[in-house]
C-alpha positions in Angstrom: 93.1 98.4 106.7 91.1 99.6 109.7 91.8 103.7 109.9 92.0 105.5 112.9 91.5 109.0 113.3 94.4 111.4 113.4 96.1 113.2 116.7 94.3 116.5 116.9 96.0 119.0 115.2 98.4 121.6 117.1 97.5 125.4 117.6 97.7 127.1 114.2 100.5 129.1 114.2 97.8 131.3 112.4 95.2 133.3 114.2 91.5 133.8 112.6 91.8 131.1 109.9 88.3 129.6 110.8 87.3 125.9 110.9 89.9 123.7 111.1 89.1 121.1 108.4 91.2 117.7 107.7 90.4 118.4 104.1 88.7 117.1 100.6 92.1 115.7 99.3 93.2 114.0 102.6 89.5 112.2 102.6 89.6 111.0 98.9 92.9 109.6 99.5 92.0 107.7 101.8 88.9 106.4 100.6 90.9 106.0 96.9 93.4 103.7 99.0 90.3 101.3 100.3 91.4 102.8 104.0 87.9 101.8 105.8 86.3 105.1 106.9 84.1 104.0 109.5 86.0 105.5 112.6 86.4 108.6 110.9 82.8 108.7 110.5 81.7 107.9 113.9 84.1 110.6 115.4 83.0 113.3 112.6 78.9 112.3 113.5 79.9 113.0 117.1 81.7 116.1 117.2 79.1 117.4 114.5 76.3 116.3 117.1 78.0 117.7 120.0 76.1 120.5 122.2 78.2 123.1 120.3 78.0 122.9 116.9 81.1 121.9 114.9 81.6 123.3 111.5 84.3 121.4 110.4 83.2 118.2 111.3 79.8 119.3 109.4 82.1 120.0 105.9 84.6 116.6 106.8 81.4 114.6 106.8 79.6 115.9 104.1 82.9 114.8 102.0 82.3 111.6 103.6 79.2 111.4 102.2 79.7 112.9 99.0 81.8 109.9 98.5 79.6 107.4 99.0 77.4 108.4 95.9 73.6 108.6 95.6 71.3 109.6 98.7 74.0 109.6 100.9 75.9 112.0 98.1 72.6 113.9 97.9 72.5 114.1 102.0 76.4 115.0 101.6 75.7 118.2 99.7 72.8 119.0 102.5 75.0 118.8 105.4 77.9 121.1 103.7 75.4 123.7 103.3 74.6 123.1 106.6 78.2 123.9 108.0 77.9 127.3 105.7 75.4 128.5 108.0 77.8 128.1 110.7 81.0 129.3 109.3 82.4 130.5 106.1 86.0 129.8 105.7 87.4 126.5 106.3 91.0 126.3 107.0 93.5 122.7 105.5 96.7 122.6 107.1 99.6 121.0 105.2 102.6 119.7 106.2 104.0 121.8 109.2 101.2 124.6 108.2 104.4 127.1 108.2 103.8 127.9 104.5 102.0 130.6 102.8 98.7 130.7 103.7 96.6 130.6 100.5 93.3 131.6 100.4 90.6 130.0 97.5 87.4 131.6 96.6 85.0 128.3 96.5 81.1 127.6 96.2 78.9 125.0 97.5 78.8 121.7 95.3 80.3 118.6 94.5 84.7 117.7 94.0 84.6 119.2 90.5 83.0 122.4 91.4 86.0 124.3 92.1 89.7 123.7 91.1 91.0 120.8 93.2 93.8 123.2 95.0 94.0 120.7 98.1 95.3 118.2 96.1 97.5 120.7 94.2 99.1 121.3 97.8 99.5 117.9 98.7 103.1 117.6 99.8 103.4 121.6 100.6 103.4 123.6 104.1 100.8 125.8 103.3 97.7 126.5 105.2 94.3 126.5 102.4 91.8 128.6 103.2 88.3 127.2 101.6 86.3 130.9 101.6 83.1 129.9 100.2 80.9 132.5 98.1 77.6 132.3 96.9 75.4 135.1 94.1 74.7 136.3 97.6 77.5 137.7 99.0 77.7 141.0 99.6 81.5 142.1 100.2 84.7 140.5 100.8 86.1 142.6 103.5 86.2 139.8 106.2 88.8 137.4 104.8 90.5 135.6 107.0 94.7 136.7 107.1 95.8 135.5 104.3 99.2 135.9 101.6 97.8 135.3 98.3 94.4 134.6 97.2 93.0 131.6 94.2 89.5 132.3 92.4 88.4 128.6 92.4 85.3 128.5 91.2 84.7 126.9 88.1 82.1 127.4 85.0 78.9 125.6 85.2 75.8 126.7 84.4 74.7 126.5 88.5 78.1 129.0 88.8 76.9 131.9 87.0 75.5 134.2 89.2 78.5 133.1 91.8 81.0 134.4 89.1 79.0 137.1 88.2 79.1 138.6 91.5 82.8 137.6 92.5 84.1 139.4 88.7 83.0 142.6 90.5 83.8 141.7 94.4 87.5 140.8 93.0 88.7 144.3 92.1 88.3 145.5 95.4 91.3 142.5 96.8 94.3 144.1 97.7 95.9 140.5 97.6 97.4 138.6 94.4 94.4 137.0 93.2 95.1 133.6 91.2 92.7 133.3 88.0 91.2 136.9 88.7 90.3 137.5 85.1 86.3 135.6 86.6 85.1 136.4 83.1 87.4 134.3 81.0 86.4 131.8 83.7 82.9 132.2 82.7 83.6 131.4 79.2 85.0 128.0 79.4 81.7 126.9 78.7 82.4 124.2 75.9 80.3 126.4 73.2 82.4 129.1 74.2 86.4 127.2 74.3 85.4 126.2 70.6 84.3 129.6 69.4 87.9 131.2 70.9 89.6 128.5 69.7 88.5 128.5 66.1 90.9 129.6 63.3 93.7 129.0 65.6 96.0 126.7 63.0 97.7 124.8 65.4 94.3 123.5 67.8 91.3 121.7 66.2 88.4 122.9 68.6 85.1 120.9 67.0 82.7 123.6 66.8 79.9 122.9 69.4 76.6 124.5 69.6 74.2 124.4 72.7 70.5 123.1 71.1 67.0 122.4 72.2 65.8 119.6 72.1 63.3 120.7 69.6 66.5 121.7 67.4 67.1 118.0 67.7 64.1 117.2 66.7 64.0 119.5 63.6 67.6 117.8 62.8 67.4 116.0 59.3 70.3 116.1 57.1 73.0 116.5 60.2 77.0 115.5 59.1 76.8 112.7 61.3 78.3 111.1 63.6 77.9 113.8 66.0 78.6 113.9 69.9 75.5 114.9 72.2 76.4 115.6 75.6 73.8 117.1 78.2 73.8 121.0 79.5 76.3 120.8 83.0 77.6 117.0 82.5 80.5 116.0 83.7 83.1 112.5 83.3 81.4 111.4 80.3 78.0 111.3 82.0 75.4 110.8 79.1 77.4 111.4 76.5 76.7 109.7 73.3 77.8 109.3 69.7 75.2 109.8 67.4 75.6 107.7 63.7 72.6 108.8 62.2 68.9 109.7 61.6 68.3 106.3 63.7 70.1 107.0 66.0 69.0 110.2 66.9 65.7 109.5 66.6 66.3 106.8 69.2 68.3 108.9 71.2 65.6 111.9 71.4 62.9 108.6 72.5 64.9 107.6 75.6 66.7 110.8 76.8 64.6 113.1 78.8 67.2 116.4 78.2 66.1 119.8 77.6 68.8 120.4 75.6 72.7 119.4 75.0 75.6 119.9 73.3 76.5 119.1 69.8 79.9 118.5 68.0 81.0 116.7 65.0 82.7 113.3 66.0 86.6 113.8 65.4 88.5 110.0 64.9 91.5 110.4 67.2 92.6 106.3 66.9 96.3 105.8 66.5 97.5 103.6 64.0 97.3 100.6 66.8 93.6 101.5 66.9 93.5 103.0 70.1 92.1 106.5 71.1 94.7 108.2 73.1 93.4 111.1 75.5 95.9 113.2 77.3 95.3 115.7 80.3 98.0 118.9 80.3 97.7 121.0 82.8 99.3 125.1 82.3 100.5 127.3 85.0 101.1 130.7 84.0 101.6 129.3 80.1 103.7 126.5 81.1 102.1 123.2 80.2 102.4 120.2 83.0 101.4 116.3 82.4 99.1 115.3 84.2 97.9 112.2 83.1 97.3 110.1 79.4 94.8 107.2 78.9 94.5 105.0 76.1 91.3 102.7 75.4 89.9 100.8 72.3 86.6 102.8 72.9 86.1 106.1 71.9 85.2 108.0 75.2 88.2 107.4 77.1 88.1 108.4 80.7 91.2 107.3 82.6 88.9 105.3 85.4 87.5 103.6 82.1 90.7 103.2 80.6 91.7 100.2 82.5 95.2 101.1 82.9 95.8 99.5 85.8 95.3 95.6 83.6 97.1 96.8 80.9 101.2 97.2 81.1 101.2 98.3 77.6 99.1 101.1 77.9 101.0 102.3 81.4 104.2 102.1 79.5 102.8 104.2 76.8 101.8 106.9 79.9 105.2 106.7 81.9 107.4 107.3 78.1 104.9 110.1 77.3 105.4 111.4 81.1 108.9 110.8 80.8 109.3 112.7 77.7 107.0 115.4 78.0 108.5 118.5 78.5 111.2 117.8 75.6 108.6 116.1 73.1 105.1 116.5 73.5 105.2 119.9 74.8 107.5 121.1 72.4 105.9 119.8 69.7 102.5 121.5 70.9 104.2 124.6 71.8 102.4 126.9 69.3 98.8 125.1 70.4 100.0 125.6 74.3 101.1 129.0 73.6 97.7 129.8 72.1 96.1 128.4 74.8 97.7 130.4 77.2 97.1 133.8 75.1 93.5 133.0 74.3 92.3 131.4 77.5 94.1 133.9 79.5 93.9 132.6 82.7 97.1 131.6 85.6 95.8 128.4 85.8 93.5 126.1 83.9 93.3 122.4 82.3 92.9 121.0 79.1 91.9 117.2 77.4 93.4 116.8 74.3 94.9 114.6 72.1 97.0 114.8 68.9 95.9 114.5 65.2 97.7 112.8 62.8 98.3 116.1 61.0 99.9 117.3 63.9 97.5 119.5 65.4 96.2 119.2 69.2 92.7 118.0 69.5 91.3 120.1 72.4 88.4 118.7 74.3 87.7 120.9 76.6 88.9 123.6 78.8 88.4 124.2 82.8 89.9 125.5 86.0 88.2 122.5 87.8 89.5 119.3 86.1 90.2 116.5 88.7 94.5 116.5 89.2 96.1 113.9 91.7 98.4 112.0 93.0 96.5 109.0 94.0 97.6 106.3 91.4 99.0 103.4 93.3 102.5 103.8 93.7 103.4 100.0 92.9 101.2 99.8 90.1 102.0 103.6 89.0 105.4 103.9 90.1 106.5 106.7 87.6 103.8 108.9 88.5 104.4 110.5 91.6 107.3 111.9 90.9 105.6 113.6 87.8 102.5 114.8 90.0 105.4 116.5 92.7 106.4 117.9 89.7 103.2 119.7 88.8 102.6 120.7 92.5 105.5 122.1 92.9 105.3 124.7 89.7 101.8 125.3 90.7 103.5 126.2 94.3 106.3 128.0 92.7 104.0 130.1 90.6 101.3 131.0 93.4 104.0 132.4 96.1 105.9 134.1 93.3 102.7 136.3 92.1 
């Protein structure tokens, strides 16, 4: 489908919100849907070429690129620091853009830097208000108008200082700030998640420890199999099961890490030997669905899951969607209640999946996990109306802080 590029947008009905930006989510979308990009891109490389320079069109095309993976990804992140130079807030109309206007604390980097708040607004009036922050900002005392305010950036090892710095810039917001408690941010590290999770009898949190690779080496009567995944990987990326001596030894010849995680290797399979992985998502200690993947391999990743060739496991999503808030979350509400008293944030996401001795298997923890509505509706059909669902609550809960 060729795609044309949008009517300019009307005057914002609100004054000093910066860059007008069509926004991460809207791009994805389209580029999700196969929509062919290339007018979009010629219009974004001539406004951002234009004798003035246009910051917006600098942080559109640098999600353009992003997209495209490799170099051009590489270039991508380039160009958005590019547009920071320029201008620091970026603003995302939705809908009429007579909502609230909702402001997130972001940082430079890739789609899972930050918590995906434009696609948690699809469907909304509000106006987002990307602020980004660096381990260099001084003050926050010219935000643009805003009525609430999000803390968005998310733990990574590149986000330290950034969090560092905003932990003590955030007391001084006279706004409701969203996920303000920045330190309990900072701990969703996975070593961390497992060590607040531990002893709590309705969660099984595999202890992981952060080692060098010289630990690794000096490994030689390990409880194997064990899970190694690198320092700051995300979707699976490098992650391995390790059997034994062998394989470790084999693993330590090819690998060129520093370090990575380690965790014990917990067998999730059903009894029709499939491992079943489940995202929940809570707002303010009420858990959401947001999607469940099933796969005959043990690193399930729902873009590995092939759920779109496989009726049977979509049917197994849509009755665990359609049942959720009366089965699965009831059944985990002492793990979700933990959750929400341990983790202590408004807003954060969770992998899990369920043991046979009725415990929830948590993953991992994060503010920035990837949550959308961009499943084909014909293929997908029950899970739109679930996704609304979420947005909504996460709508509800922001403009009732």
């Amino acid at each position: 489908m060729q795609l044309t590029h949008p009517e300019p947008n009307p005057p914002s009905p609100w004054p000093n919100l910066g860059a007008e930006s069509i926004g991460y989510a809207e791009i994805v979308h389209r580029a999700y849907a196969g929509d062919d990009l290339s007018a979009l891109t010629r219009d974004l490389v001539a406004r951002a070429s234009g004798p003035v320079v246009d910051a917006a069109a600098l942080m559109d095309l640098s999600t353009v690129l992003q997209l495209q993976g490799g170099d051009l990804a590489i270039e991508g992140k380039l160009m958005q620091r590019n547009a920071l130079h320029v201008q620091r807030s970026y603003a995302i109309r939705h809908g009429t853009g007579l909502g609230p206007r909702i402001l997130a604390f972001v940082t430079a980097g890739d789609f899972m830097t930050n918590t995906p708040i434009d696609f948690l607004l699809r469907g909304s009036d509000a106006v987002l208000i990307l602020h980004f922050v660096d381990a260099a900002t001084e003050s926050l005392t010219d935000l643009p108008a805003h009525d609430l305010a999000f803390m968005a950036v998310g733990e990574a090892p590149e986000n330290a200082a950034v969090l560092q710095v905003m932990a003590r810039l955030l007391q001084d917001v006279p706004s409701p700030v969203f996920n303000r408690n920045v330190s309990q941010i900072a701990r969703l590290d996975r070593v961390s998640v497992s060590d607040m999770l531990a002893g709590e009898p309705s969660i099984c949190a595999p202890k992981t420890q952060r080692v060098t690779r010289n630990d690794l080496v000096a490994m030689e009567a390990a409880d194997f199999p064990l899970i190694l995944r690198p320092i700051g990987s995300h979707a699976g990326a490098g992650l391995c099961k390790i059997d034994d001596t062998a394989a470790l030894a084999e693993w330590l010849r090819t690998s060129q890490e520093a370090g990575a995680y380690v965790a014990p290797f917990v067998d999730y399979r059903g009894a029709d030997g499939l491992y079943t992985k489940a995202r929940v998502v809570q707002i303010c200690g009420r858990p959401y669905a947001s999607h469940l993947a099933q796969s005959p391999r043990w690193m399930v990743h729902y873009l590995n899951a092939d759920m779109a060739q496989n009726p049977g496991r979509r049917a197994a999503e849509a009755a665990w969607m359609a049942r959720f808030d009366h089965d699965f979350a009831q059944r985990h509400a002492a793990a979700f209640a933990a959750l929400h008293r341990i983790i202590g944030l408004d807003y954060f996401g969770i992998d899990c999946a369920e043991l046979p001795d009725g415990r929830l298997l948590v993953f991992e923890a994060d503010v920035a996990m990837i949550v959308h509505d961009m499943d084909d509706a014909a293929v997908f059909p029950y899970k739109k109306p679930v996704m609304q669902k979420l947005f909504a609550g996460f709508l509800a809960a922001l403009t009732s802080a």
